[in-house]
C-alpha positions in Angstrom: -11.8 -2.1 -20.0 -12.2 0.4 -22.3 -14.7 3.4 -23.0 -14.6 5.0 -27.0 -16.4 8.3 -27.2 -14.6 11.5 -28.6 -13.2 13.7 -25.9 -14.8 16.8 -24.2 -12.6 19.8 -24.8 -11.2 21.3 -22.0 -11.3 24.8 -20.7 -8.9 27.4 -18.7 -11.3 28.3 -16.3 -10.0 32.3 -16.7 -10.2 31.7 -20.3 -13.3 31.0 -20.3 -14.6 33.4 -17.3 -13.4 36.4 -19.7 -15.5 34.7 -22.6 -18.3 34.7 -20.6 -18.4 38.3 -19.9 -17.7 38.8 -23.6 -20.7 37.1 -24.8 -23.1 39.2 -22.5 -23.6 38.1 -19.1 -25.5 41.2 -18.1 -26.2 40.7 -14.4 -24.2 43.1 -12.4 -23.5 40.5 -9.9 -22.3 38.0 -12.4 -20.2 40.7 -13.9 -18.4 42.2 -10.6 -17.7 38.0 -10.4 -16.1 37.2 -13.1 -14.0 40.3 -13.4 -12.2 39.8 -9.6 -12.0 36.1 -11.3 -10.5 37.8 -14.5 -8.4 40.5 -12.3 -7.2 38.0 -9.7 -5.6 35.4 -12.2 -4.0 38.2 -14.1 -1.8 39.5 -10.5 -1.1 35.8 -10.0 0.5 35.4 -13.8 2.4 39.0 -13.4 3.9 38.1 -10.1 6.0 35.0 -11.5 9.4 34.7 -11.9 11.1 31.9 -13.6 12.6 29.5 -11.0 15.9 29.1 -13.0 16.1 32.8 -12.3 15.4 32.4 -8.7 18.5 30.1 -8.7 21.1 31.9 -10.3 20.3 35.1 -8.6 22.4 35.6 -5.6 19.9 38.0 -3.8 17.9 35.1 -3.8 17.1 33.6 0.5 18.9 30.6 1.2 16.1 28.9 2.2 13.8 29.9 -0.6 16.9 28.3 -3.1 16.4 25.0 -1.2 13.1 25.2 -1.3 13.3 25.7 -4.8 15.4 23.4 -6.0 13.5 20.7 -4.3 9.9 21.5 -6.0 12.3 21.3 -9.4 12.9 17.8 -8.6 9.7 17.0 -7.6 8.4 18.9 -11.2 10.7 16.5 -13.4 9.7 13.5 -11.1 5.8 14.0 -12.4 6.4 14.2 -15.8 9.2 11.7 -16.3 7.8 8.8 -13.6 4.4 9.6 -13.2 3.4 10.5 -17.1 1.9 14.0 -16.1 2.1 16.5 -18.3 5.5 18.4 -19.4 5.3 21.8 -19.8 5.7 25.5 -18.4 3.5 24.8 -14.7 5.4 24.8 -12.0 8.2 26.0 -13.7 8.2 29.6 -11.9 7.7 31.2 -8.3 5.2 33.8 -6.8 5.0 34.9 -3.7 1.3 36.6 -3.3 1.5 37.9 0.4 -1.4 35.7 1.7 -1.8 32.2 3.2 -3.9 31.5 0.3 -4.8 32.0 -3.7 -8.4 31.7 -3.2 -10.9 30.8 -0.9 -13.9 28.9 -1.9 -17.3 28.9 -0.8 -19.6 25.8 -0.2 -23.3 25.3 0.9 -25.7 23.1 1.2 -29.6 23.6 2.1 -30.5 23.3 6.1 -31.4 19.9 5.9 -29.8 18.3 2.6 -26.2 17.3 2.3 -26.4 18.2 -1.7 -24.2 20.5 -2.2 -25.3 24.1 -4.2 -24.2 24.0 -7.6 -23.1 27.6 -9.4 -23.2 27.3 -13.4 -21.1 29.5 -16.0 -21.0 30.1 -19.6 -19.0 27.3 -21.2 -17.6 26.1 -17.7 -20.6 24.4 -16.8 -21.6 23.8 -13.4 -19.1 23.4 -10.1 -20.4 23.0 -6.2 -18.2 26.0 -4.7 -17.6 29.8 -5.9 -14.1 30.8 -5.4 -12.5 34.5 -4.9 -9.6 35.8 -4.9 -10.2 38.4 -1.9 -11.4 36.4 1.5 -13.8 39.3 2.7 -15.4 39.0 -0.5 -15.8 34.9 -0.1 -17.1 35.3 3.4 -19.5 38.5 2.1 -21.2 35.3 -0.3 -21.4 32.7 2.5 -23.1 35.9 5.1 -26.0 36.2 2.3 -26.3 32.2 1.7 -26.8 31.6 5.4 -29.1 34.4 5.1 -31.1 32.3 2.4 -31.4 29.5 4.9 -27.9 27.9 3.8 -25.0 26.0 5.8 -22.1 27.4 4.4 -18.8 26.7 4.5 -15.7 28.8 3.5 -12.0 26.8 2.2 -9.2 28.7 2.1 -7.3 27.2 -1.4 -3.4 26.9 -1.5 -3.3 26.2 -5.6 -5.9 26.0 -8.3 -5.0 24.2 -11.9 -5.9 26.5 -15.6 -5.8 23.2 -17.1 -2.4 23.7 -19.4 -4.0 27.1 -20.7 -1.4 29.0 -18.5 1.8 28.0 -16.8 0.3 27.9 -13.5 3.7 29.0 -10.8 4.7 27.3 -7.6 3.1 29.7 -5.0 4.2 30.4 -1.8 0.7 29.8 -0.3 1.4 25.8 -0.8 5.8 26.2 -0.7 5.3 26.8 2.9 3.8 23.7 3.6 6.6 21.8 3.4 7.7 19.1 0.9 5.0 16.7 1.1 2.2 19.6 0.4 4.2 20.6 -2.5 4.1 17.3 -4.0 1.2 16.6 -3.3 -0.3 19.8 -5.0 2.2 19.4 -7.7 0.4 15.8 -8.5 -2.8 16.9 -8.3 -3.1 19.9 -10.3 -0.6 18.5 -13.2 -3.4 15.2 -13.4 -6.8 18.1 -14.0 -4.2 19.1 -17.4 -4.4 15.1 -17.8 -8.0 14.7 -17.6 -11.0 17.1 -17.0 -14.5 17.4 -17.1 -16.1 20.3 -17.3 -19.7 19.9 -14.5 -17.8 17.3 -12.9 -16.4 18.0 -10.0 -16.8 14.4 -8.3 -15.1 13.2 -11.0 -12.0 15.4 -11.5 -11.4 16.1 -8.0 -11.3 12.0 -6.9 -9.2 11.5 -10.3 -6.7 14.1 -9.4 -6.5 12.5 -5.7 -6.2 9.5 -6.8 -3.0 10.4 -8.7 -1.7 12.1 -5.9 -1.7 9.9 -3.4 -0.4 7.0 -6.1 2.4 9.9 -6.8 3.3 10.8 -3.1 3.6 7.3 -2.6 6.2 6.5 -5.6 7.9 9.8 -5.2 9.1 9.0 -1.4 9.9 5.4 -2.3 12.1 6.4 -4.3 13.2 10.2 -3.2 12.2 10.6 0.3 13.8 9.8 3.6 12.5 8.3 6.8 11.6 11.9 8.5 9.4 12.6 5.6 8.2 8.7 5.1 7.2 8.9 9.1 5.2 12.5 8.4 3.6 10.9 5.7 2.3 7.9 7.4 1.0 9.9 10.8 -0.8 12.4 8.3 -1.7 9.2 6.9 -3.4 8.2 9.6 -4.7 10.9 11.5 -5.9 12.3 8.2 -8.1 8.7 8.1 -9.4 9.1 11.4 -10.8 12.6 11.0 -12.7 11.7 7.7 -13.9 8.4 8.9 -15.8 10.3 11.8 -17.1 13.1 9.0 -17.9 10.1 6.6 -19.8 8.1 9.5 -22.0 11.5 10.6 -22.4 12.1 6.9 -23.8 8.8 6.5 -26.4 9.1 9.7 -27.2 12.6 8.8 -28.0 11.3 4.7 -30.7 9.2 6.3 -32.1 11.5 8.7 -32.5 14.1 6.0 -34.3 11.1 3.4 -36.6 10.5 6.1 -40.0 11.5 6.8 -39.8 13.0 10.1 -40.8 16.6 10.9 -38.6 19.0 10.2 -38.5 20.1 13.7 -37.1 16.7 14.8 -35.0 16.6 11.6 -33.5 19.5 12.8 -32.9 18.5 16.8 -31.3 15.9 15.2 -29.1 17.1 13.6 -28.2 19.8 15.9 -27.1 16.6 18.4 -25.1 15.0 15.6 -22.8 17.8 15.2 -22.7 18.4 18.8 -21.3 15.2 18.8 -19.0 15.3 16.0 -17.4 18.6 17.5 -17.2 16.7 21.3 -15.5 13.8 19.1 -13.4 16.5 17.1 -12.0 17.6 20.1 -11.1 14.3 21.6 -9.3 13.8 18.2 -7.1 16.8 19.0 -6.4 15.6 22.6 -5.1 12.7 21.3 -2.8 14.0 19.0 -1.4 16.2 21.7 -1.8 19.4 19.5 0.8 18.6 16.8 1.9 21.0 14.3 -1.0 21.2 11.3 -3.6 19.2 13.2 -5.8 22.3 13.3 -5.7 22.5 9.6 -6.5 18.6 9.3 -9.9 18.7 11.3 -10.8 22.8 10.7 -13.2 24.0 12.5 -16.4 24.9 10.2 -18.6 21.7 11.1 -22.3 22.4 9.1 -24.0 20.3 5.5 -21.7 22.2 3.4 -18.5 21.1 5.1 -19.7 17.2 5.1 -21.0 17.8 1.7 -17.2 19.0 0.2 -15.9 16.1 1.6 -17.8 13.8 -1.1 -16.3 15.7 -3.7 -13.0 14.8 -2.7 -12.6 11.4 -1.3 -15.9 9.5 -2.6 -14.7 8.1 -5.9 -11.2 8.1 -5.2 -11.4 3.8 -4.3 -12.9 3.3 -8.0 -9.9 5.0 -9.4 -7.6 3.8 -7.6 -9.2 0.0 -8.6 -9.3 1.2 -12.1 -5.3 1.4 -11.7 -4.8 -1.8 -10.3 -6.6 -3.0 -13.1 -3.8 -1.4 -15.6 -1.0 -3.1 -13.7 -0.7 0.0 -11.4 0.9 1.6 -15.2 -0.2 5.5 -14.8 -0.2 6.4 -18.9 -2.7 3.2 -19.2 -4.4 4.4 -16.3 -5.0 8.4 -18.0 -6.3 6.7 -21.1 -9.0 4.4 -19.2 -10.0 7.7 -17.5 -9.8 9.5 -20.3 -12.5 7.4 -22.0 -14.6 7.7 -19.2 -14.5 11.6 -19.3 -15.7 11.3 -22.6 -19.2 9.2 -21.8 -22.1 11.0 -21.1 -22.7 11.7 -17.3 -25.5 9.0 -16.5 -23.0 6.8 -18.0 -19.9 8.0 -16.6 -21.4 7.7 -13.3 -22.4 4.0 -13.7 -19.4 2.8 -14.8 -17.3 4.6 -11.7 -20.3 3.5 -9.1 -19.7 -0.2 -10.5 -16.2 -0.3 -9.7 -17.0 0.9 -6.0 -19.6 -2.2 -5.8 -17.8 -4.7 -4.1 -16.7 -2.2 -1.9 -19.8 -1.5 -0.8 -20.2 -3.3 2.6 -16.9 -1.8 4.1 -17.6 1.7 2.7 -17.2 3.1 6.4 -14.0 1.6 7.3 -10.7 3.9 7.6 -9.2 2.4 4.5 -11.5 4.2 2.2 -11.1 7.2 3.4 -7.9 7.5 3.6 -7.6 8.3 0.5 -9.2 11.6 0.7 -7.5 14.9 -0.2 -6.7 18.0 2.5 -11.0 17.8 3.0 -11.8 21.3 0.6 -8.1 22.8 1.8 -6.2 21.6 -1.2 -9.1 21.2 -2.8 -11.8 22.8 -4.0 -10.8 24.6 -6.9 -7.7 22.7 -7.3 
């Protein structure tokens, strides 16, 4: 299948921030954004060290060296095997003092699962406002819920500039462990493949998509059984957790489309989180409390959180068909999606809702979602 339109250009998102402020975006608000946005990126660009440098240096931790080394490999395994881009990311280190880049904020109205949209000059519009400073993040989400909003706040381990900078390993996603790192890796390499500016659906599920095809071909080939088995129980228990979001987010679309009162709309949907938390919990009983199982499920159940998980996980199936359908060959695959970034977004949205069709009646079970990324933790803004 193929789809001929010219290309969208694509943006650095900092690049872009700073021409927004250039051209004249007056409101103080908008202004004090974009120049922690501006700022922010700039600290993270300063603090990198060339990971070649790392290695050679004797000063250097022992376990930071293995550590190192290892995210090399995995670097030269996404361009060479996986046909991501080769260039300068991941190429260099920075250690930023916090457990995260950025955290992003998400909301949704009271009784909507549509998730707010915030629009910039040139970016276009994205469904989550990111900062670099947490306080300043959770300041945003204090005035939405204010405004009536469910809100929702995702601490980010990496975020892609789209090729427009050499974007370093950080050690906000290094200290995850080997799989996170590869996983990020994947993903942010495939938004300098293919990126839409508006689209979040769209690039997110893409660059899923390619990471969970690149985990898997990476460990066939590089991985051992310890990390094969961690795979496959984050696997599943990553499945379980977002079929039980997907399943509430489901009842919940319905009850909000519906024509009941408000107030009962509202009852309602106070018991079906009730329940989601009483089955969140059971979740976490069963799993006996294992390292990183707080970070699967989180804790911030509301709209927002059930609407960031759509960004992530809905469309990944279509891409993932739209692979089979190029003999599971990745540089076929980018083109095909490619030429889909470039149709216009009625369009684009067709063509990827078509593929999902025959899906349709199964669209709750546990295979479909267990595609899904970290559920807005390695994701939004990614």
């Amino acid at each position: 299948m193929r789809w001929r339109r010219r290309a969208a250009p694509r943006r650095a998102a900092a690049v872009l921030l700073a021409a927004g402020v250039a051209a004249g975006v007056t409101a103080c608000g908008q202004i004090g954004y974009y120049g922690q946005a501006i700022g922010g990126h700039l600290e993270l660009m300063r603090a990198r060290t060339p990971i070649d440098e790392l290695l050679r240096a004797p000063a250097t931790d022992p376990d930071l060296r293995l550590r190192l080394a290892e995210v090399q490999a995995i670097r030269d395994f996404a361009s060479r095997d996986l046909g991501l881009p080769d260039n300068g990311s991941y190429r260099s280190y920075a250690d930023l003092g916090r457990p995260y880049v950025v955290w992003n904020v998400f909301a949704a109205p009271e009784l909507s699962l549509r998730a707010k949209e915030w629009c910039m000059p040139m970016v276009g519009c994205v469904n989550y406002r990111g900062y670099y400073d947490r306080r300043a993040a959770e300041a945003l989400a204090t005035e939405l819920r204010q405004d009536g909003y469910d809100t929702f706040v995702a601490g980010v381990p990496a975020y892609s500039t789209l090729g427009h900078f050499d974007d370093p390993v950080l050690n906000t996603f290094l200290q995850q462990g080997t799989l996170a790192v590869a996983r990020t890796v994947f993903h942010e390499l495939a938004h300098q493949t293919v990126f839409v500016p508006g689209d979040t659906r769209f690039n997110e599920s893409f660059a899923t998509a390619v990471e969970e095809e690149g985990l898997r071909r990476w460990l066939r080939e590089h991985g051992n059984d310890e990390l094969r088995a961690a795979d496959a129980t984050q696997r599943q228990r990553r499945a379980a957790w977002l079929a039980l979001l997907h399943s509430h987010r489901e009842r919940l679309a319905v009850l909000y489309a519906s024509e009941l009162p408000s107030a009962e709309k509202r009852a309602a949907k106070a018991a079906s989180f009730a329940a989601l938390r009483r089955e969140r919990s059971a979740l976490l009983a069963e799993w006996s409390g294992q390292a990183g199982d707080e970070r699967t499920v989180g804790d911030d159940l509301n709209n927002a959180r059930l609407a960031s998980l759509a960004l992530y996980s809905e469309l990944v199936p279509a891409f993932e068909r739209l692979l089979a359908s190029q003999d599971g060959d990745l540089p076929r695959f980018y083109r095909e999606v490619a030429g889909l970034a470039a149709l216009a977004a009625s369009e684009r949205q067709a063509a990827l809702e078509a593929m999902l069709l025959p899906e349709k009646p199964g669209r709750g079970r546990e295979r479909e979602v267990a595609r899904g990324s970290q559920d807005g933790n390695s994701l939004p803004g990614r």
